[in-house]
C-alpha positions in Angstrom: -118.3 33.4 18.1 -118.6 36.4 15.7 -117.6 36.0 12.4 -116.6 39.6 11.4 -114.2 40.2 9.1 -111.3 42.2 9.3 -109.4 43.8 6.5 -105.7 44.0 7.6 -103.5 46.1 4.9 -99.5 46.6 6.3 -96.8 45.6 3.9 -94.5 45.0 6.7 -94.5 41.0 7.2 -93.5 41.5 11.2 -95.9 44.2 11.9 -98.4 42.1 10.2 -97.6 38.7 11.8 -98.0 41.1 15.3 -101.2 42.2 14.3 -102.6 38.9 13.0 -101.5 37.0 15.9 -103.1 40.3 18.8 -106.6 39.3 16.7 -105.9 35.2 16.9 -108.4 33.5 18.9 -110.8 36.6 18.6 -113.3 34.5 16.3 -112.9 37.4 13.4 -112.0 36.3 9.9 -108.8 37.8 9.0 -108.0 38.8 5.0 -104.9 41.0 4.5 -103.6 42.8 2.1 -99.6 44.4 1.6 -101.0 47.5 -0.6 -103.1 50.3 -1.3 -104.6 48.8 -4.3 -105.0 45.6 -3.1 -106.5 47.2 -0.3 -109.2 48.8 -2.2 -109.6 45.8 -4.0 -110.0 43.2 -1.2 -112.7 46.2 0.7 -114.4 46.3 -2.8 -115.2 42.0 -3.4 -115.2 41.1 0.9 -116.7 44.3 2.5 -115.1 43.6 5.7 -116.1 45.0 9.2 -113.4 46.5 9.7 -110.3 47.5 7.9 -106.3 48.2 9.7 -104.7 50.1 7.7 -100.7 51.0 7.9 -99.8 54.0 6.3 -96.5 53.7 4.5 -97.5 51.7 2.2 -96.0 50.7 -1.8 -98.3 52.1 -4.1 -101.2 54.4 -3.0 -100.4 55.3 1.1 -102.6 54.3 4.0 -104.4 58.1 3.3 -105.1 58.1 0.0 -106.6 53.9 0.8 -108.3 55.4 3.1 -110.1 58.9 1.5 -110.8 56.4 -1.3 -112.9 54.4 0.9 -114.8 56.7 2.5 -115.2 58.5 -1.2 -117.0 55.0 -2.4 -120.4 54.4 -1.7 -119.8 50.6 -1.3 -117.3 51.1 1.3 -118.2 54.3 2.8 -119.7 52.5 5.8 -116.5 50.3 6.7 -114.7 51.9 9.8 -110.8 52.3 9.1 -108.2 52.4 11.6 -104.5 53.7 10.7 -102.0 51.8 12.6 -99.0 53.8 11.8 -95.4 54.1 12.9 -96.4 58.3 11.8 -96.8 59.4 15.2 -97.1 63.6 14.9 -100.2 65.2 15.6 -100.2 66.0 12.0 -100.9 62.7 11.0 -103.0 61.8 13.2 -105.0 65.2 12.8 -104.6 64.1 8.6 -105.7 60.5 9.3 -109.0 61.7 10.8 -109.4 63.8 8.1 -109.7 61.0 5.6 -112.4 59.5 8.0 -110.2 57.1 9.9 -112.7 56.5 13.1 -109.2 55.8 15.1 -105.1 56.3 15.1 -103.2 54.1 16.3 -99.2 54.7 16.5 -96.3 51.9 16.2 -95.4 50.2 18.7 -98.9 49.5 20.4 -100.1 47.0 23.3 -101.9 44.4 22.0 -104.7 45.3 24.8 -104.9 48.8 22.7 -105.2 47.3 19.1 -108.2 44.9 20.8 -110.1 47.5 22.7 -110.1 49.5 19.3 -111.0 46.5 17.0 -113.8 46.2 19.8 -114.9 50.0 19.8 -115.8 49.6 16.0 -116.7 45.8 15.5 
């Protein structure tokens, strides 16, 4: 099996036990994180495949994590998906705008979150 790894950042301990547990069994290596800086961080020292990224967040929000990735040449290449509970057009129009290469809104099927871990892994 694969041995990606997956960046997920959500400082909600239920949303990130659902997320964790959608991606068990996919052979990925899961590393999380429960804030914007320790986001950046953790992208910074693991360069993971992939990073899933909540947007309320303490600290810096899911946006600003994520315009600050793109902005880095050492994680520019990492595709970001926003798995956020911010369901307007707005913010999904905003979360693109950062680079996100997907938006996913709260509550998702778990089918959903693995066909877009798949479109970008």
């Amino acid at each position: 099996m694969s041995q990606e790894t997956i960046l997920i950042v959500e400082d909600s301990a239920t949303d990130m036990r659902m997320v964790t547990a959608a991606l068990q069994g996919t052979g990925h290596n899961i590393i999380t994180a429960v804030d914007g800086e320790e986001a950046i961080a953790k992208a910074r020292k693991e360069h993971p495949n992939l990073v899933l990224l909540d947007v309320i967040l303490p600290g810096k929000n899911g946006f600003q994590v994520c315009r600050d990735l793109k902005t880095s040449p050492e994680t520019k290449d990492i595709p970001v998906i926003i798995i956020s509970s911010k369901n307007q057009e707005s913010d999904r129009f905003w979360g693109m705008k950062q680079g996100a290469v997907e938006y996913l809104t709260k509550p998702f099927g778990e089918a959903e979150l693995l066909a877009a871990v798949a479109r970008h892994i």
